[in-house]
Backbone bond lengths (Angstrom), bond angles and torsions (degrees), N, CA, C in turn:
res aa  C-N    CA-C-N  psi(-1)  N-CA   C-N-CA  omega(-1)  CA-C   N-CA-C  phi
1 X - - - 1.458 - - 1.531 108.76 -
2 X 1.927 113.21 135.46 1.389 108.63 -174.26 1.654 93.57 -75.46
3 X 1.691 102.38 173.58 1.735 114.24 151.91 1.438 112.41 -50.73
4 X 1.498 115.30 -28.01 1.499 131.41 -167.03 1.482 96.84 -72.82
5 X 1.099 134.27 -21.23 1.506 141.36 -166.56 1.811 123.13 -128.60
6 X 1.366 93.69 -11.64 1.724 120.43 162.92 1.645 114.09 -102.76
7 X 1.109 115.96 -11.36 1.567 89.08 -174.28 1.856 91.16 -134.86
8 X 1.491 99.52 146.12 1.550 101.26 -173.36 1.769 115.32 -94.09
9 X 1.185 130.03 -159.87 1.101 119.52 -151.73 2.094 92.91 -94.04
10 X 1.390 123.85 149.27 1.176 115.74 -135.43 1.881 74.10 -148.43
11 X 1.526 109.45 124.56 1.288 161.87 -159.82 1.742 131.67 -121.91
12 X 1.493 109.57 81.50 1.419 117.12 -167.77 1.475 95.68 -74.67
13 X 1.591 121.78 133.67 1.445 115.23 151.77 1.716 104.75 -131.79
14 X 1.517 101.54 134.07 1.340 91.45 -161.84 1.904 80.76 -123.82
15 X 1.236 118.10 135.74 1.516 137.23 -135.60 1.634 104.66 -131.87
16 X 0.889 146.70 135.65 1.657 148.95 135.74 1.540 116.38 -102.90
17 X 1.430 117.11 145.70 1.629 137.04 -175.66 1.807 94.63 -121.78
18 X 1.320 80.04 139.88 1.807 82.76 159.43 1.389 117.99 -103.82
19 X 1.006 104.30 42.85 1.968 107.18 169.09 2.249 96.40 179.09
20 X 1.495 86.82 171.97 1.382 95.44 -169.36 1.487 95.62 -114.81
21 X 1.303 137.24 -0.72 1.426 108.00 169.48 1.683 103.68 -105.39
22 X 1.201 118.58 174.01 1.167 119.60 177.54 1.843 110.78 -173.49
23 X 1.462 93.08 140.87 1.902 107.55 -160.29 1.719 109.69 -70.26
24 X 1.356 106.77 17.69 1.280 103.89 -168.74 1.762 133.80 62.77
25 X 1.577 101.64 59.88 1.219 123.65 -159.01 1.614 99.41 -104.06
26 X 1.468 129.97 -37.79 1.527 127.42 -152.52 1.376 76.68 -120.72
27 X 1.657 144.44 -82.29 1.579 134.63 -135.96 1.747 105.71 -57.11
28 X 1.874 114.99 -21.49 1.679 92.71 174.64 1.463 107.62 -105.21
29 X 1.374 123.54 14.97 1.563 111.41 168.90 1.977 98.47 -91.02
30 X 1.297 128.64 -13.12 0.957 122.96 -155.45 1.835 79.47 -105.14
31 X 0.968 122.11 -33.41 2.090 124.22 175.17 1.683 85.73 -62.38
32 X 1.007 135.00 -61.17 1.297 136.15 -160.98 1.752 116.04 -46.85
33 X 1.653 100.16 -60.05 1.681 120.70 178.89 1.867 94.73 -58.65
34 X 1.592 123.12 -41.70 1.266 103.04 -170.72 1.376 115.80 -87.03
35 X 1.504 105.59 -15.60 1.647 86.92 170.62 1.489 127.31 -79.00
36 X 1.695 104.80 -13.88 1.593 115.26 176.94 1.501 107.88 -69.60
37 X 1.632 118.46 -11.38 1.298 129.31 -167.53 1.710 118.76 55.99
38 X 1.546 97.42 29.78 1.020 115.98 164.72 2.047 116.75 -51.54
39 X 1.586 90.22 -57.52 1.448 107.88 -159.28 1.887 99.91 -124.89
40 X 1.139 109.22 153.34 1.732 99.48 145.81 1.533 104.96 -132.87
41 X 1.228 123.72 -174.53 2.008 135.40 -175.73 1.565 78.02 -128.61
42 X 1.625 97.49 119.17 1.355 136.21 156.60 1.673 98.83 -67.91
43 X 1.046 89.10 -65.34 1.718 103.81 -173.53 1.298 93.59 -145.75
44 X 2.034 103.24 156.91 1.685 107.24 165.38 2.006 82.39 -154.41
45 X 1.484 84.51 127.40 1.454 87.31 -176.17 1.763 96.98 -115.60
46 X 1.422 115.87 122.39 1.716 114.75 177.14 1.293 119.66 -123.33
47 X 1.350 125.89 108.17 1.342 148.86 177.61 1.420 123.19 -86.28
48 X 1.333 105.65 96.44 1.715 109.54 178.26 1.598 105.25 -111.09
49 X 1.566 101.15 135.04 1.564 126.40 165.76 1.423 131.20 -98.45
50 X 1.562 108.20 95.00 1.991 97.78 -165.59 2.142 86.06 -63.33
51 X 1.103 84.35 -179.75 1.317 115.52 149.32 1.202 133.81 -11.66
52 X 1.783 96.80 -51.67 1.540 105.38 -145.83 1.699 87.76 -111.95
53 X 1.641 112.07 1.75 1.343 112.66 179.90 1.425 125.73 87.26
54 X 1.933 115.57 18.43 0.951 127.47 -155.57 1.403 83.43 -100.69
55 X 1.795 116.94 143.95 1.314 112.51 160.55 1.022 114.80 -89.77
56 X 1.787 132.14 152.37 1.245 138.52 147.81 1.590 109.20 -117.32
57 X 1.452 104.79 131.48 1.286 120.76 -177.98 1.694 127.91 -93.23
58 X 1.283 146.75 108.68 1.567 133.45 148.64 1.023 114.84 -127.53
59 X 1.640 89.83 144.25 1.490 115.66 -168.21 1.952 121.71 -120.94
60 X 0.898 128.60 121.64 1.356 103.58 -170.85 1.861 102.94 -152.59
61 X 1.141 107.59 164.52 2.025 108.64 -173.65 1.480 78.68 -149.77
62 X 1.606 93.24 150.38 1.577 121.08 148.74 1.368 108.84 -82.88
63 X 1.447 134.58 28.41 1.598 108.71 173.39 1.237 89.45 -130.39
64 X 1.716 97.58 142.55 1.945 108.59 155.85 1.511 110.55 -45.39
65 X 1.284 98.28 -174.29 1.637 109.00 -160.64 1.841 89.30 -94.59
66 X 1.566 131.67 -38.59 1.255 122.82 164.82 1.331 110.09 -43.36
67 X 1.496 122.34 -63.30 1.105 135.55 -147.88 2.336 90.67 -65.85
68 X 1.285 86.07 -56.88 1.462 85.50 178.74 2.028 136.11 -44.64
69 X 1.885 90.61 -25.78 1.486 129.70 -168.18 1.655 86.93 -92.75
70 X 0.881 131.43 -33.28 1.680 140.19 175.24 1.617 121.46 -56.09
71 X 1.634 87.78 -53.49 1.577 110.20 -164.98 1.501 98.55 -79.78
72 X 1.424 126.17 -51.84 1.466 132.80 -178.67 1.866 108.15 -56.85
73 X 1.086 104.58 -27.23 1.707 101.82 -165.54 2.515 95.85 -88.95
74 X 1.350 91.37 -42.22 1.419 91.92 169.88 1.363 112.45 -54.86
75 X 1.495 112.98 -57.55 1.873 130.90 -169.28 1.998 83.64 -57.49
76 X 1.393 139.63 -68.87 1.206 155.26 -158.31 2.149 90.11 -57.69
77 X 1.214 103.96 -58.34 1.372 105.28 -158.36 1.763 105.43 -65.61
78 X 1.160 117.51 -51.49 1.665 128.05 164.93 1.640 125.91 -34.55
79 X 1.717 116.92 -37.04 1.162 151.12 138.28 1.526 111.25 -7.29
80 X 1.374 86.65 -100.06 1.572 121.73 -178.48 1.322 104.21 -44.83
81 X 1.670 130.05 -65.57 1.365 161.21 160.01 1.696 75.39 -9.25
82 X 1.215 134.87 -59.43 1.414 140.64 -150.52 1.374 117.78 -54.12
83 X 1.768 104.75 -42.99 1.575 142.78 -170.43 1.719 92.10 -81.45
84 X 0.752 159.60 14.65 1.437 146.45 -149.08 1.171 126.63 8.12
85 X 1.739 130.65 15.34 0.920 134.42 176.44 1.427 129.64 -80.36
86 X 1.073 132.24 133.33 1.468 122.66 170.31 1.309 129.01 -52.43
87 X 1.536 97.23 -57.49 1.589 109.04 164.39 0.874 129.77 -43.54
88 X 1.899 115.18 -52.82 1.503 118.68 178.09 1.622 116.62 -58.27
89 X 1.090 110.51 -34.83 1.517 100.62 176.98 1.277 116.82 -87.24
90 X 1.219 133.71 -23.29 2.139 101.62 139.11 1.211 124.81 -48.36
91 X 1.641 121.97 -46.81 1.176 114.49 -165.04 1.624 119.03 -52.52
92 X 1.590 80.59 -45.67 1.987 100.00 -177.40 1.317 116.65 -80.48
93 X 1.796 105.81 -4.14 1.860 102.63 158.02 1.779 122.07 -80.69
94 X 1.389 79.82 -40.30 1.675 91.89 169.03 1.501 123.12 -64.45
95 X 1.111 92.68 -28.75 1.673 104.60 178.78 1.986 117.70 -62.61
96 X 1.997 76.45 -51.22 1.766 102.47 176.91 1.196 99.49 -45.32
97 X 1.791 121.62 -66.17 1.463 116.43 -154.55 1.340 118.57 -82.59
98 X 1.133 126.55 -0.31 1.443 148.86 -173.69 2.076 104.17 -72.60
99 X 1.952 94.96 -65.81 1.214 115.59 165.69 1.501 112.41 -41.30
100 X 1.297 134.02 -56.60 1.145 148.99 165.68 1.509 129.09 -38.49
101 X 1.637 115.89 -17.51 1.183 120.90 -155.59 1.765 113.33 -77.64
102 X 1.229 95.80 -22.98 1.249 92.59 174.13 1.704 120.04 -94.34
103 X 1.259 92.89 12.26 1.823 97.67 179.39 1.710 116.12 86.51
104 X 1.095 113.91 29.57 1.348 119.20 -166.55 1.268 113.43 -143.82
105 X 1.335 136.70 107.31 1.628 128.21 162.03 1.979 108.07 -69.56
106 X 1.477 106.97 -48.39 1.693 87.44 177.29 0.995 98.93 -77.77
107 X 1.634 116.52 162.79 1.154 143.93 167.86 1.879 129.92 -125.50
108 X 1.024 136.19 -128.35 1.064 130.57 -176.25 1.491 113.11 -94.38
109 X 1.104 93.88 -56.56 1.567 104.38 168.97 1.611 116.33 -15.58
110 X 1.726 87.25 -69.91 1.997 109.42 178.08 1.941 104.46 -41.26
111 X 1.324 101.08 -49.64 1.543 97.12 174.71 0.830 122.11 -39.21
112 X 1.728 108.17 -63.01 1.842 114.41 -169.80 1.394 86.60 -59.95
113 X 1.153 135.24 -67.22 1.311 110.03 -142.23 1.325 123.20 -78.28
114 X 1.343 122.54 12.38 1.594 138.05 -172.15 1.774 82.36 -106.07
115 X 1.197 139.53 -70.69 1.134 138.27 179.18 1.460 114.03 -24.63
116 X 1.204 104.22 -77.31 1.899 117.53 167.39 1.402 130.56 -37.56
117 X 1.519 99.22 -26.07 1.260 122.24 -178.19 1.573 135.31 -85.45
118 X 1.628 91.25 -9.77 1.913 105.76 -169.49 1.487 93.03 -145.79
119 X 1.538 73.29 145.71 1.841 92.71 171.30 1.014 124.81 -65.55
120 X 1.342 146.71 138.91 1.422 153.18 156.73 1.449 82.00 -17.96
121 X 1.683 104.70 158.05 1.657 158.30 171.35 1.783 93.74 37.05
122 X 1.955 108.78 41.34 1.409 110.44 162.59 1.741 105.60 -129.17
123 X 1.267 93.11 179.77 1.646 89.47 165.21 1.495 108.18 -165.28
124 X 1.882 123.28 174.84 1.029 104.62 166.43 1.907 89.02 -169.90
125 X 1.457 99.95 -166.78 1.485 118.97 -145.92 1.531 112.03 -141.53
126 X 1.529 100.94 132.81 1.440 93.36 175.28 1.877 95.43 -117.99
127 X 1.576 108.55 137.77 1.129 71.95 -159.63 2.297 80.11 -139.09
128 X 1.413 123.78 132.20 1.157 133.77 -175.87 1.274 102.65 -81.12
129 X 1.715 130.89 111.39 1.441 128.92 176.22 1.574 97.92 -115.44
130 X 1.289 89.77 134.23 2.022 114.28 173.29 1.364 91.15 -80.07
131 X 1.209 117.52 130.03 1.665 121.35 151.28 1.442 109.28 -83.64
132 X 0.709 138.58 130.24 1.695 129.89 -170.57 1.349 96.45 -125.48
133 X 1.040 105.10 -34.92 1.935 108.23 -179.31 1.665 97.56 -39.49
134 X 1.423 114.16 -53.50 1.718 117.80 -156.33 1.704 114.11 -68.38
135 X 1.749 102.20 -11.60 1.328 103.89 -174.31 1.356 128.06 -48.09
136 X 1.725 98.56 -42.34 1.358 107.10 -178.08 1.818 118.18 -82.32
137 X 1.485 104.22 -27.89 1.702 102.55 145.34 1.085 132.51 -35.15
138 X 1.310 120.27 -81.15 1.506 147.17 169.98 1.510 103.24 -30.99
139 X 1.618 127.52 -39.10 1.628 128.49 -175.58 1.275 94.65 -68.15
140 X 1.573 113.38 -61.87 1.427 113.72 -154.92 1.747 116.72 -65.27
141 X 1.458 103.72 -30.91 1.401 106.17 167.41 1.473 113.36 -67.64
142 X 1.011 119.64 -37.34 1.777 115.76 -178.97 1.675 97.55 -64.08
143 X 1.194 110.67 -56.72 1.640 108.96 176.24 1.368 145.35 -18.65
144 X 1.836 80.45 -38.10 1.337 102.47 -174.85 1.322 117.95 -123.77
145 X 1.495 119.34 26.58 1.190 150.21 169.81 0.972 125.24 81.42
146 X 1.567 115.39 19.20 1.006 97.57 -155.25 2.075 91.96 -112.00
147 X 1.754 96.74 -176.60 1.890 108.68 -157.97 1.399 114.62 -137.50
148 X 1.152 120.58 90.10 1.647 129.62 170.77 1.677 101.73 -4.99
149 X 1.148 125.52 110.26 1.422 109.50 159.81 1.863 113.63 -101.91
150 X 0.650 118.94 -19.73 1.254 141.30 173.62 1.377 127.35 -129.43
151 X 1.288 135.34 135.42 1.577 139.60 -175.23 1.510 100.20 -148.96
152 X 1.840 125.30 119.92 1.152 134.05 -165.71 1.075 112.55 -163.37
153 X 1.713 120.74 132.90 1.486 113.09 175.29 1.429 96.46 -97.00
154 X 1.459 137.03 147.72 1.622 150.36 121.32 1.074 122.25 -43.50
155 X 1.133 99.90 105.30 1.667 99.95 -175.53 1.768 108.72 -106.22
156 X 1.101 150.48 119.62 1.444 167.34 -122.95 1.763 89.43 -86.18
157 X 1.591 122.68 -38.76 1.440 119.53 -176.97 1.675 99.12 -82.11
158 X 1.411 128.20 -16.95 1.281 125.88 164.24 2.012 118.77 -70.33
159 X 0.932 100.07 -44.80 1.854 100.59 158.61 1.150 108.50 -62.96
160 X 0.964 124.10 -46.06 2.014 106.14 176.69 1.244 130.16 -84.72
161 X 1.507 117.42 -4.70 1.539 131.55 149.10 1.496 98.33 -74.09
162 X 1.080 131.54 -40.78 1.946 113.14 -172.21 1.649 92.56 -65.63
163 X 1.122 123.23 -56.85 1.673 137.99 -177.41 1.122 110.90 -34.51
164 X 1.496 106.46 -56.41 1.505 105.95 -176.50 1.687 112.05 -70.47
165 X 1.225 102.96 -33.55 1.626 110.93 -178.77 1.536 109.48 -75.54
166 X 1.091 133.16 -25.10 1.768 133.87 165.45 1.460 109.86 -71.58
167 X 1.920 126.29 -32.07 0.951 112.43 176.54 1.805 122.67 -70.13
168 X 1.026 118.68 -22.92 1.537 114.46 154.35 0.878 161.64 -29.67
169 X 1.314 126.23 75.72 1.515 115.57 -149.53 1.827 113.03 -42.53
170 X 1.557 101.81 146.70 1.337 87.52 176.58 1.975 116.89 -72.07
171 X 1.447 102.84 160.46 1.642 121.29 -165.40 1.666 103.95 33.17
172 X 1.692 103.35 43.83 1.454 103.17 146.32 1.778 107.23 -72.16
């Protein structure tokens, strides 16, 4: 079985809080979706800022370090795939799973720039969600020949930009 056929369709949400403590409201609805095998965390990178501008960092994935060495060489191989090269897409699989080795797609970088990015006594998260639910979708549609032409989330502030944009008179 490829990564192309192991891993489901994969979902950046990158998040801000206006404060750094929190009663444990989001980390067990997100334990919840993965034990239904709803979802898994590729990566979840969380950046909190006291006050005083001090960072504190956690980082954590549901995948083994194969599984992680898997995902980076697919994410790396798709890349390359881009270049039309043959070569390049080993190089940039090897590259992928290499990046991967420590179990992590963010890295430091993501810190600084989540740090830089929020005000003192906030924080926030970039965080990679597996849909896994869609896997068995995604089979049965390939099955049956059929080909994503489009892939899009709706977002509720996107209906009220069309809304607002229909209320206009036209060549206002």
């Amino acid at each position: 079985m490829s990564a192309a056929e192991t891993f489901g369709p994969v979902q950046m949400l990158v998040l801000e809080f206006d404060r750094t403590e929190f009663n444990g409201e989001v980390m067990p609805e997100l334990e919840r979706l993965k034990e239904q095998g709803t979802i898994r965390i590729i990566d979840l990178l969380f950046v909190a800022k006291n006050e005083d501008g001090e960072i504190e960092v956690v980082q954590r994935s549901d995948l083994a370090k194969d599984e992680a060495m898997e995902f980076g060489a697919f994410v790396g191989a798709l890349v390359g795939l881009g270049t039309g090269s043959e070569d390049e897409v080993l190089r940039a699989a090897d590259a992928g799973a290499q990046e991967m080795e420590d179990g992590h797609f963010l890295g430091d970088s993501e810190v600084w720039y989540l740090g830089d990015a929020i005000p003192n006594g906030s924080s926030a998260a970039v965080v990679l969600i597996e849909h896994q639910w869609a896997i068995p979708l995604r089979d049965k549609i390939v099955a049956a020949g059929g080909t994503a032409l489009a892939d899009e989330w709706i977002h509720p502030a996107d209906l009220i930009a069309i809304g607002a944009k229909a209320a206009v008179p036209a060549g206002a």
